[in-house]
DOMI-422793 format. One record per residue (C-alpha): residue in one letter; residue number from 0; x, y, z. Coordinates in pm, 1 decimal, padded with zeros to 6 digits. Example, Ala and Ser with C-alpha at 12.3 -4.5 7.8 and 13.67 -1.06 7.14 Angstrom:
BEGIN
+---------+-----+----------+----------+----------+
| residuo | num |     east |    north |       up |
+---------+-----+----------+----------+----------+
|       A |   0 |  01230.0 | -00450.0 |  00780.0 |
|       S |   1 |  01367.0 | -00106.0 |  00714.0 |
+---------+-----+----------+----------+----------+
% end
This chain:
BEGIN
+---------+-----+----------+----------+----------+
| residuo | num |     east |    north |       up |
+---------+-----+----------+----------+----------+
|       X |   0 |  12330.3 |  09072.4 |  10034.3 |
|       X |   1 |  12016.5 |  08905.6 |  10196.7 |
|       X |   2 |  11766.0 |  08827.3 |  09931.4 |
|       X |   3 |  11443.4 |  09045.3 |  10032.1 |
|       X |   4 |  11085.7 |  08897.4 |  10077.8 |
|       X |   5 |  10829.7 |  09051.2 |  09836.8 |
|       X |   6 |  10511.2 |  08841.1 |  09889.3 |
|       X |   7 |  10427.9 |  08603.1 |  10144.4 |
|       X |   8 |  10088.1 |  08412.9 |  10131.7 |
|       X |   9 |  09951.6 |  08287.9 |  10440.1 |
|       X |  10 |  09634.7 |  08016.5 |  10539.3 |
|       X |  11 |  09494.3 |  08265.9 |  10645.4 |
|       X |  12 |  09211.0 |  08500.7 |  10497.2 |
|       X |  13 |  09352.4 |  08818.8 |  10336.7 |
|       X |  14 |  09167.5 |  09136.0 |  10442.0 |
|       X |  15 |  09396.8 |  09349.6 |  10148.4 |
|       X |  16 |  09726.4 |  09405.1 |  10025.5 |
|       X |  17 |  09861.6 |  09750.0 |  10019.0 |
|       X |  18 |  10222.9 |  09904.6 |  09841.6 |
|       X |  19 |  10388.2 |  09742.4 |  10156.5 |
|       X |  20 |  10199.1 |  09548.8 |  10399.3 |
|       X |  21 |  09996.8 |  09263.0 |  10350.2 |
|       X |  22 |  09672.4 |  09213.1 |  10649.7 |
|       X |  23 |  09495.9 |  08910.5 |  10731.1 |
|       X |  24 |  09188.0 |  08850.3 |  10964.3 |
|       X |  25 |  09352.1 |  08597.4 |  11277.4 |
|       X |  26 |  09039.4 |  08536.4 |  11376.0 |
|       X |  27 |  08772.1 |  08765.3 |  11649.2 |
|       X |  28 |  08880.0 |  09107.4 |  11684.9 |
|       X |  29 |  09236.5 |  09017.4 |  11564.1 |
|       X |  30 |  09416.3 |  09101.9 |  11266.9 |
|       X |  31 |  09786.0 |  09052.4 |  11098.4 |
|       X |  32 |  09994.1 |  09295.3 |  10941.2 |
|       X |  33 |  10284.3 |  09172.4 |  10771.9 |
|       X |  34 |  10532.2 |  09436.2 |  10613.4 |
|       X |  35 |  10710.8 |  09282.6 |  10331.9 |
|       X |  36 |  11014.0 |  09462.3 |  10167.4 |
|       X |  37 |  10783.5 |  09581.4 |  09871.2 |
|       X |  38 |  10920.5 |  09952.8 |  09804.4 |
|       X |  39 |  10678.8 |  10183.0 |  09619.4 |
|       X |  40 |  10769.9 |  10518.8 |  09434.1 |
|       X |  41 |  10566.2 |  10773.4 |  09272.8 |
|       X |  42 |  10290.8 |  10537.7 |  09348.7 |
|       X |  43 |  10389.5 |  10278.8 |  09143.3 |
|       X |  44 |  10578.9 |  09937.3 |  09356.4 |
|       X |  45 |  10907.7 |  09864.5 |  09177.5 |
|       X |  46 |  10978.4 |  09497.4 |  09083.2 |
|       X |  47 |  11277.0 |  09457.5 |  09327.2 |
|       X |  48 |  11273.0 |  09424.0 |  09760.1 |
|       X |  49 |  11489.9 |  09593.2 |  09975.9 |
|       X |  50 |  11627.3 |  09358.1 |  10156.0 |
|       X |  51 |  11537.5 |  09398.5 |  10567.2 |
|       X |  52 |  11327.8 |  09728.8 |  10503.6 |
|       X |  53 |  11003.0 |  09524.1 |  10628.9 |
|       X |  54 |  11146.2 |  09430.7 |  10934.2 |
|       X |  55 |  11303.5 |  09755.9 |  11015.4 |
|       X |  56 |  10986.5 |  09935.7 |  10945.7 |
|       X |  57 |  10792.3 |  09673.4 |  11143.2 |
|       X |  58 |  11040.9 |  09715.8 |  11477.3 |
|       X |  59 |  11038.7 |  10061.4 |  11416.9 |
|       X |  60 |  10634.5 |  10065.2 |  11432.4 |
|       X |  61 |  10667.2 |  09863.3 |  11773.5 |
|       X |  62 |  10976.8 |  10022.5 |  11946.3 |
|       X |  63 |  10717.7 |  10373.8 |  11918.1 |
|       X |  64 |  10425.0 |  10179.8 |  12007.3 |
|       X |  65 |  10611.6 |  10096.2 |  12353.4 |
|       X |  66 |  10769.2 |  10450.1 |  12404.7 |
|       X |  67 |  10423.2 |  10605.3 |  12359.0 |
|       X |  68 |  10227.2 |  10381.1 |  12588.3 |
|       X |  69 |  10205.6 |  10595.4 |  12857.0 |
|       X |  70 |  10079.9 |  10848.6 |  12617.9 |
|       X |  71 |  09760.4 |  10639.5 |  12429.3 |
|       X |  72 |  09637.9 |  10305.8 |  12385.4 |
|       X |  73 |  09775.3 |  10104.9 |  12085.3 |
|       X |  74 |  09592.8 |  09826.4 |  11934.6 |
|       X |  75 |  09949.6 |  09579.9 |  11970.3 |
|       X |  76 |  09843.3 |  09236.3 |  12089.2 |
|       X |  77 |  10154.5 |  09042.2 |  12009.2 |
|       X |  78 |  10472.5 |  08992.6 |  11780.5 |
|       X |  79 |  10592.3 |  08633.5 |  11810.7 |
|       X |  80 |  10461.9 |  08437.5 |  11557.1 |
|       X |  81 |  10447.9 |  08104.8 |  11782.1 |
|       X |  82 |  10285.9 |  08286.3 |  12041.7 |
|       X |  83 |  09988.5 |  08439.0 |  11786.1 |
|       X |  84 |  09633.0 |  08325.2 |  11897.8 |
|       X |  85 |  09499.4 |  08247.6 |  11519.7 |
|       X |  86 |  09835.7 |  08152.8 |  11389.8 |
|       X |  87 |  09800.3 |  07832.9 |  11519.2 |
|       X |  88 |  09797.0 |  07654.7 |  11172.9 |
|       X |  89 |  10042.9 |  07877.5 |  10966.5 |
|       X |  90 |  10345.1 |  07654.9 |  10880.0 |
|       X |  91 |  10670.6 |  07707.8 |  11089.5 |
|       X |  92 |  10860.5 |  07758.6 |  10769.4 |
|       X |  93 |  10564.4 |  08055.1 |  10707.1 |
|       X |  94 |  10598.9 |  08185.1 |  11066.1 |
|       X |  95 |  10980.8 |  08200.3 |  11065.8 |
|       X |  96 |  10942.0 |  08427.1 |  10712.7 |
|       X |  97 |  10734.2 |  08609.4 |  10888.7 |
|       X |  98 |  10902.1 |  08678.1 |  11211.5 |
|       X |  99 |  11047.7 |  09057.3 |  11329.1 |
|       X | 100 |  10785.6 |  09191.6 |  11003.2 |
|       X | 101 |  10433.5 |  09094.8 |  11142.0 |
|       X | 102 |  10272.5 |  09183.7 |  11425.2 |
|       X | 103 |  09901.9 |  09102.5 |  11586.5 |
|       X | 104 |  09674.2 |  09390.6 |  11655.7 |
|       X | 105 |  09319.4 |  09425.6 |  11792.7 |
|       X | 106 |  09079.0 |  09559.3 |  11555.2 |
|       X | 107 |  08999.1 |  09963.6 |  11585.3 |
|       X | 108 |  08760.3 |  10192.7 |  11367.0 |
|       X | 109 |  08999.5 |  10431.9 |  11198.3 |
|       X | 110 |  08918.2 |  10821.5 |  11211.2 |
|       X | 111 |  08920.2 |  10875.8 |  10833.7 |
|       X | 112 |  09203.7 |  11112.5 |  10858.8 |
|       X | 113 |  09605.5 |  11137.0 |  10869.6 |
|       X | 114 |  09729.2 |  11371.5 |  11162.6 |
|       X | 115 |  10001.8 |  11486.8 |  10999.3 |
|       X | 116 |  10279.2 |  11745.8 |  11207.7 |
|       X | 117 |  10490.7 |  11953.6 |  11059.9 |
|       X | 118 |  10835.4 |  12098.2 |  11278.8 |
|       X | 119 |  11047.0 |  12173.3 |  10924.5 |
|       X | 120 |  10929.9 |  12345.0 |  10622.8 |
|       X | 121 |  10997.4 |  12110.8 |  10394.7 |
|       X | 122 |  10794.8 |  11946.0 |  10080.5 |
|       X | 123 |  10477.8 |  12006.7 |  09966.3 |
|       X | 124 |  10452.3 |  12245.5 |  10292.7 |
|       X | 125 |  10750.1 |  12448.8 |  10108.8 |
|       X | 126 |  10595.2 |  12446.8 |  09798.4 |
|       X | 127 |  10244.0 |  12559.9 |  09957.3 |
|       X | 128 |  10460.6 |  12824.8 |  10138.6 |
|       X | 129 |  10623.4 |  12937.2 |  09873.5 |
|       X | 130 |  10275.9 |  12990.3 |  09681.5 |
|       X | 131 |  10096.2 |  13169.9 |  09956.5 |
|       X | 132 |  10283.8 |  13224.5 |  10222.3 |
|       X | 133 |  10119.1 |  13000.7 |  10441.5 |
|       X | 134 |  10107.9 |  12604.8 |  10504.0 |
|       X | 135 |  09768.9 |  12395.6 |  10509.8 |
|       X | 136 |  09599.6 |  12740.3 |  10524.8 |
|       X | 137 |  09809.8 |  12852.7 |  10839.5 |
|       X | 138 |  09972.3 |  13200.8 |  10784.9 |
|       X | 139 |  10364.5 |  13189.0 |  10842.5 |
|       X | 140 |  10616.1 |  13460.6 |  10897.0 |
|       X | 141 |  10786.6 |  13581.9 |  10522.0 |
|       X | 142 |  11177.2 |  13475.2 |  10458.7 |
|       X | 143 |  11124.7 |  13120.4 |  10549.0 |
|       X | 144 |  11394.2 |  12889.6 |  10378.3 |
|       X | 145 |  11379.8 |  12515.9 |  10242.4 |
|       X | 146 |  11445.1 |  12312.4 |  10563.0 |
|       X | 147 |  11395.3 |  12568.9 |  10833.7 |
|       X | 148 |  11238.9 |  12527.4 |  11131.4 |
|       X | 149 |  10895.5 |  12668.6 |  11202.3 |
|       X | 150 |  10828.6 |  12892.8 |  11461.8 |
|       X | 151 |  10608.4 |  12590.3 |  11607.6 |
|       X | 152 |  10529.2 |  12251.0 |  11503.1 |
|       X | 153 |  10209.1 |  12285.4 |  11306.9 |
|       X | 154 |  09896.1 |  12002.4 |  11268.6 |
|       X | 155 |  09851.1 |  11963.6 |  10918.4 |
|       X | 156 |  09565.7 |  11690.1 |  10869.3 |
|       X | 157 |  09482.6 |  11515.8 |  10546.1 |
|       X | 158 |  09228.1 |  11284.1 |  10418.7 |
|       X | 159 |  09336.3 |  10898.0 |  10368.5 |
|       X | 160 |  09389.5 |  10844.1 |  10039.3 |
|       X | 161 |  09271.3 |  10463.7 |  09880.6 |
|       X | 162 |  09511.6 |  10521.7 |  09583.1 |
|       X | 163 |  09724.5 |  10798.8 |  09506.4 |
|       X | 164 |  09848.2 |  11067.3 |  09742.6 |
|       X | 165 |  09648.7 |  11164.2 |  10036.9 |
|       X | 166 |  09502.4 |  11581.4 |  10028.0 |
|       X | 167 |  09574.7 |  11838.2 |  10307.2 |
|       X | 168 |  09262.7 |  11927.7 |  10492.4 |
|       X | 169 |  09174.4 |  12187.3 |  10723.6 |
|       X | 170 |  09108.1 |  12134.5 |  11112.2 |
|       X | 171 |  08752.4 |  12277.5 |  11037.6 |
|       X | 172 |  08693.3 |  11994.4 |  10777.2 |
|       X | 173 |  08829.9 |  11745.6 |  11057.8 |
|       X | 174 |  08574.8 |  11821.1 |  11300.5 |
|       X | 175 |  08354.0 |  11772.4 |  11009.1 |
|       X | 176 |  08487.3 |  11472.8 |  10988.2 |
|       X | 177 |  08529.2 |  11298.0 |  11296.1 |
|       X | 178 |  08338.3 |  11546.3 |  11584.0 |
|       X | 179 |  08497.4 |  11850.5 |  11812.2 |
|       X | 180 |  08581.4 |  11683.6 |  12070.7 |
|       X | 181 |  08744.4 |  11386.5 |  11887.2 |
|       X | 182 |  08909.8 |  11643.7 |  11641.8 |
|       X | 183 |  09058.1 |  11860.8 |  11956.9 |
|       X | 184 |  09249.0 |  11538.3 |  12081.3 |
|       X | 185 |  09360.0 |  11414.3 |  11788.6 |
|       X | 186 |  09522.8 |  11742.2 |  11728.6 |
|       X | 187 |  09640.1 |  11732.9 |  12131.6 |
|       X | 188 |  09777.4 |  11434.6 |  12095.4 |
|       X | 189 |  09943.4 |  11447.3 |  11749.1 |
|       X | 190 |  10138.2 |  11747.7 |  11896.9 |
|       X | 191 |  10218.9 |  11579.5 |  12221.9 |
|       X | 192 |  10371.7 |  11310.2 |  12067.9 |
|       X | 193 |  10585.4 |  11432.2 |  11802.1 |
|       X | 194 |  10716.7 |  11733.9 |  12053.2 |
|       X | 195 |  10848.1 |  11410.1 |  12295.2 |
|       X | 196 |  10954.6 |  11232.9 |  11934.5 |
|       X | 197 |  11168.6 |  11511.3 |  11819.6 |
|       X | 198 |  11332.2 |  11581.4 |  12200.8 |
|       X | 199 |  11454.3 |  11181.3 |  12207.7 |
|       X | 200 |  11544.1 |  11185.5 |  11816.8 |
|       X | 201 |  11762.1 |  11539.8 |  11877.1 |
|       X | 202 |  11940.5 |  11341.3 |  12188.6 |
|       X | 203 |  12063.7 |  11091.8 |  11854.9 |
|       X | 204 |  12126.0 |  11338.0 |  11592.0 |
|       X | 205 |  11860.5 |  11317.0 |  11445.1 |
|       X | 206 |  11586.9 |  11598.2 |  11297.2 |
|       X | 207 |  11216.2 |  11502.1 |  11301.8 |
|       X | 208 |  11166.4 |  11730.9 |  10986.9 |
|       X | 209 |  10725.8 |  11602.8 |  10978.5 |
|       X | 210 |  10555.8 |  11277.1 |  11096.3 |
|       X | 211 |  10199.7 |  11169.2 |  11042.1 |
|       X | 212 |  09978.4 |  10944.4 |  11300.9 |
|       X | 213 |  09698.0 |  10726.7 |  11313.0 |
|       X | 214 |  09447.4 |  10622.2 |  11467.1 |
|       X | 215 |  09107.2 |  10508.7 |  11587.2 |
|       X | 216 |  08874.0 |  10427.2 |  11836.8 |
|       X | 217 |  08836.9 |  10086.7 |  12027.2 |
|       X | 218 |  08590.8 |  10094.9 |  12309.3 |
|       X | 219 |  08490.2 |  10428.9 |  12260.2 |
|       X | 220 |  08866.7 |  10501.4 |  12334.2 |
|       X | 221 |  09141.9 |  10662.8 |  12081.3 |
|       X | 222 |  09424.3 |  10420.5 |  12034.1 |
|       X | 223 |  09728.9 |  10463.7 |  11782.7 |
|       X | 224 |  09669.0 |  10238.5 |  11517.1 |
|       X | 225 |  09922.6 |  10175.9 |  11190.8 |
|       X | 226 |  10322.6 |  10240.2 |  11170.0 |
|       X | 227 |  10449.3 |  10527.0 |  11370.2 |
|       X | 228 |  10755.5 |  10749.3 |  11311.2 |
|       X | 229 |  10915.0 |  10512.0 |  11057.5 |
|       X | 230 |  11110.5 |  10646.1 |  10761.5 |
|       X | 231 |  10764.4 |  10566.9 |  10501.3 |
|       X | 232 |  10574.2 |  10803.0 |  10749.3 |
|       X | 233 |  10856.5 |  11054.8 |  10855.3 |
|       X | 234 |  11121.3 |  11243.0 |  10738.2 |
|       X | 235 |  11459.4 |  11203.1 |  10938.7 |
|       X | 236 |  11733.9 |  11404.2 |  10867.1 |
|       X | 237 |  12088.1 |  11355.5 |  11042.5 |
|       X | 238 |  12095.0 |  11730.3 |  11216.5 |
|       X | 239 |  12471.3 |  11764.6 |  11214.0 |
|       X | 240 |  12407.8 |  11778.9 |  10820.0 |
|       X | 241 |  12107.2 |  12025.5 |  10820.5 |
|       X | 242 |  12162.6 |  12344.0 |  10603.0 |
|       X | 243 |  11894.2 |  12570.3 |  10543.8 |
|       X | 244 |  11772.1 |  12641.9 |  10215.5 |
|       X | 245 |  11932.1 |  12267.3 |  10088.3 |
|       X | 246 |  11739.8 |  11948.9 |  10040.5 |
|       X | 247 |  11888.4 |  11795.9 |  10380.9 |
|       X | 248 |  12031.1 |  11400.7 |  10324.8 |
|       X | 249 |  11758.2 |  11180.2 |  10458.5 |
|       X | 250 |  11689.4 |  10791.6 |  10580.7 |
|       X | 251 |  11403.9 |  10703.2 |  10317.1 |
|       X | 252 |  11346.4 |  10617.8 |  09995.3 |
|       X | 253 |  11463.2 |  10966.8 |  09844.8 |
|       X | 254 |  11751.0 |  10751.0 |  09752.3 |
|       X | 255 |  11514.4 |  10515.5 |  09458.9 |
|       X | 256 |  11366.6 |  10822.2 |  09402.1 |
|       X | 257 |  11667.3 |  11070.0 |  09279.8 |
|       X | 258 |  11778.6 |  10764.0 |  09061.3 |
|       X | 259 |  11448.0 |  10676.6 |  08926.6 |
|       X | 260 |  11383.9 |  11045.4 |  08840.3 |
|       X | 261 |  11789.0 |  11071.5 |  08678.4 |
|       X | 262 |  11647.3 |  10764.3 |  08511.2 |
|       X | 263 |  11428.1 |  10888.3 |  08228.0 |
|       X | 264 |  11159.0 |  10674.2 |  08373.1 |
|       X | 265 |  10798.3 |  10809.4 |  08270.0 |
|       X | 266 |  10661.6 |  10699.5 |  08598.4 |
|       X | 267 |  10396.9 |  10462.4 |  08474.6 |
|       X | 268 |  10448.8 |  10089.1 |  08498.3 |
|       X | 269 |  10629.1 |  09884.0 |  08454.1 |
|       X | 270 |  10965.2 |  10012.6 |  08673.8 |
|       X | 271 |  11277.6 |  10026.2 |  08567.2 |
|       X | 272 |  11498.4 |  09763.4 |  08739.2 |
|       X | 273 |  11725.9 |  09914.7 |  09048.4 |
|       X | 274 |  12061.3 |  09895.0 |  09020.2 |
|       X | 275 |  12210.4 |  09706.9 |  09351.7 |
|       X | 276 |  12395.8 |  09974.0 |  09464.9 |
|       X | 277 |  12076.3 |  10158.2 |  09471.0 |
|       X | 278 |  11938.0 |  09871.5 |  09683.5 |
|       X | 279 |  12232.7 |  09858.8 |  09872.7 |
|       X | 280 |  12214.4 |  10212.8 |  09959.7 |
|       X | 281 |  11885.5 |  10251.7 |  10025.0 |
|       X | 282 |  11886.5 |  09926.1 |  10248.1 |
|       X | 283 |  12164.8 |  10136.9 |  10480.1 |
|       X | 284 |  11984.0 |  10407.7 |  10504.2 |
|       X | 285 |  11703.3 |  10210.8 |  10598.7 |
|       X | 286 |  11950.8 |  09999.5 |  10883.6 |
|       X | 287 |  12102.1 |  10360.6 |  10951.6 |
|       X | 288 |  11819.4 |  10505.3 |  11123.6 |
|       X | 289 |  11690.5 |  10225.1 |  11288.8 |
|       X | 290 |  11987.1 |  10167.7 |  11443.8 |
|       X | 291 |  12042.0 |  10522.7 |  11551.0 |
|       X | 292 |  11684.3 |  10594.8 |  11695.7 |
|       X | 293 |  11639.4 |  10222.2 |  11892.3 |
|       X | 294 |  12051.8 |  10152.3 |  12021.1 |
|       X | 295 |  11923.4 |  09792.0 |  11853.9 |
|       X | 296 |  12051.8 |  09603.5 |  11566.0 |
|       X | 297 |  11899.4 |  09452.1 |  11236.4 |
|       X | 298 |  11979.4 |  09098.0 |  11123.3 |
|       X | 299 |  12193.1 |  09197.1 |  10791.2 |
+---------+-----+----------+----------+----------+
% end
């Protein structure tokens, strides 16, 4: 198996390093995102890579970037490291490390909020629903199950979270936020684009169970900023194996996670160490999806 890549330092100046992507400034209005195959759980980044899962999440970001074009602006400027304005004196050896995980985007202003959709009641939604009877404050019909659909896809913002997990907001505190009229198209758009998401995923078998979106304003003008509709920002669940009321199988991370928490692990650092069939699995799963959703192949 392919070693994975968990750091990469560049000559370039760092802006910050998150759980998975590092971002440097290129220079002007231009910044780099580079996805390594860091792999974080219960906020904490475990000590081994998955091999390939910064690449896939990176093409992922970019195939949904070009499907939703017509749709919004994105911020994409380029993702050929030799062709990079900025890049010019990065090291080949650097640029080919970095190649099919980085990508060049203009700089936006982020709207300080996730615009999260929910089409499955699933997670902390079924735990909120569970409680109350109701989802981010929305009222739902009673006898829901684990997994089933909702009777519509639902916006579901939350706040962007530095450390830690981000906190469901309501649409009221989002027009607080960002404005009416740039709250009202966030929300128009959000559902827009995950309705046309979850029509070309069910053509390939697959269940858009909830999907969250970003983005910001460039030129007075919303653009989608971020990853889009990868398996870190989206649940996908293969919809021949979808019972309701059962945690459905899913192409994430769920995998580390069920072993970490069979484990014994306290959940503070340092990690355990993953066994490599976990990696192994969890780098399928990872291949699995992309594969399904783009009819393209990832470099093993």
């Amino acid at each position: 198996m392919a070693e994975g890549v968990l750091n990469v330092e560049l000559p370039l100046p760092k802006v910050t390093s998150g759980k998975v992507r590092d971002i440097y400034d290129a220079g002007d209005d231009r910044l780099l995102l580079v996805t390594t195959d860091r792999l974080s759980a219960f906020d904490v980044v475990l000590k081994q890579p998955i091999p390939g899962r910064g690449e896939i999440l990176n093409r992922m970001s970019l195939f949904w970037f070009g499907f939703f074009r017509d749709d919004v602006r994105n911020v994409v400027l380029g993702n050929d490291p030799d062709r990079m304005i900025g890049l010019e004196n990065v090291p080949a050896e650097l640029r080919e490390t970095i190649r099919g995980r980085s990508v060049l985007m203009r700089k936006a202003d982020p709207f300080p909020v996730e615009c999260v959709v929910r089409g499955w009641l699933i997670g902390s939604g079924f735990r909120d629903y569970q409680e109350t009877g109701e989802v981010c404050g929305i009222k739902l019909p009673p006898g829901l199950r684990k997994a089933d659909r909702l009777p519509e896809p639902m916006f579901t913002p939350a706040t962007k979270a530095k450390e830690g997990h981000d906190e469901n907001i309501s649409y009221e505190q989002v027009v607080k936020l960002v404005g009416a009229e740039h709250a009202e198209k966030l929300r128009e758009l959000s559902l827009e684009m995950y309705a046309r998401a979850v029509e070309y995923a069910r053509n390939r078998g697959i269940v858009i169970a909830d999907t969250k979106f970003e983005f910001g304003l460039v030129d007075d003008d919303i653009v989608l900023i971020d990853e889009v509709l990868t398996p870190d920002s989206s649940r996908f669940w293969p919809a021949d194996r979808l019972v309701p009321g059962e945690n459905p199988p899913s192409y994430d991370k769920q995998i580390v996670r069920d072993w970490l928490e069979r484990s014994g692990w306290n959940k503070r650092p340092p990690p355990p160490d993953l066994p490599e069939e976990v990696i192994e699995k969890t780098a399928r799963a990872y291949r699995d999806i992309f594969e399904r959703l783009t009819s393209s192949t990832i470099r093993r």
